[in-house]
C-alpha angles and dihedrals in degrees: 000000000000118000081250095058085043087060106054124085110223112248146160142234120244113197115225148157101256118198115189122192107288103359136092122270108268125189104245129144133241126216121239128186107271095239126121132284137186103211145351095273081065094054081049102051082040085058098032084046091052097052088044092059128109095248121105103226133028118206114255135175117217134168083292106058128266117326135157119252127206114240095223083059102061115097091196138307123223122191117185118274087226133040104265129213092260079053130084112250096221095140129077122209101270108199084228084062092050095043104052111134131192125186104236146025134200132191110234144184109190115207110218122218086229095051131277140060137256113210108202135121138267117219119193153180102191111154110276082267113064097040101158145089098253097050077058092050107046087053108042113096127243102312122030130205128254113174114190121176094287106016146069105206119197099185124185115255097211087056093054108106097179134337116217120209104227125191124277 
């Protein structure tokens, strides 16, 4: 084992659509720490965990090779709900994935500082007190979670320009 190879933490790379602030969605991976994991909402709260963190960049390779990418710069990252056929199928279904309940869900369209919009739904488990999407809003970290029928969105709070409550 070289002092390089001694250095480095094992991780893997997470394929995902990856939209910076004013440019298009490109496929890229980002890389996760390499621990187990019992299920894919795991891999989800590991990449939602990483962009959460205090550290300025994350590590991503593109179409250009690996780079780092500054957070504040990320207009929001989906990976697929459900291993795809590009992904490794390394989990199986676990009954506690499947049964993962929130209290509420809202019906958003969520305006982008660079233009666009993303529709998806909230679902959420605030306290009785604080029900509605701003209260969601105003408390989550830096990136927020928006699940449609295929895809987990993180989007970056800074590049949300309004969030419209649609009907169910």
């Amino acid at each position: 084992m070289t002092e390089e190879s001694k250095l480095r933490v094992p991780t893997i790379a997470v394929p995902v659509q990856l939209a910076l602030v004013g440019r298009a969605a490109a496929p890229a991976e980002v890389f996760v720490a390499d621990v187990p994991r019992l299920g894919r909402s795991q891999l989800l709260d590991d990449l939602a965990a990483l962009l959460d963190e205090a550290a300025g960049f994350v590590p991503v390779r593109g179409a250009n090779g690996v780079a780092l990418l500054a957070k504040h710069a990320i207009a929001w990252i989906a990976i697929a709900r459900r291993d795809q056929p590009f992904v490794e199928d390394q989990f199986e279904d676990i009954p506690s994935e499947v049964m993962t309940l929130y209290d509420r869900l809202h019906h958003v369209e969520i305006g982008l500082a660079g233009g666009g919009a993303i529709t998806g739904e909230f679902l959420d488990s605030s306290p009785a007190d604080r029900p509605r999407v701003v209260d969601l809003l105003n408390r989550a970290r830096r990136f927020v979670r928006l699940w449609t029928s295929d895809l987990h969105y993180l989007v970056n709070v800074l590049q949300i320009v309004d969030v419209r409550e649609l009907p169910s």
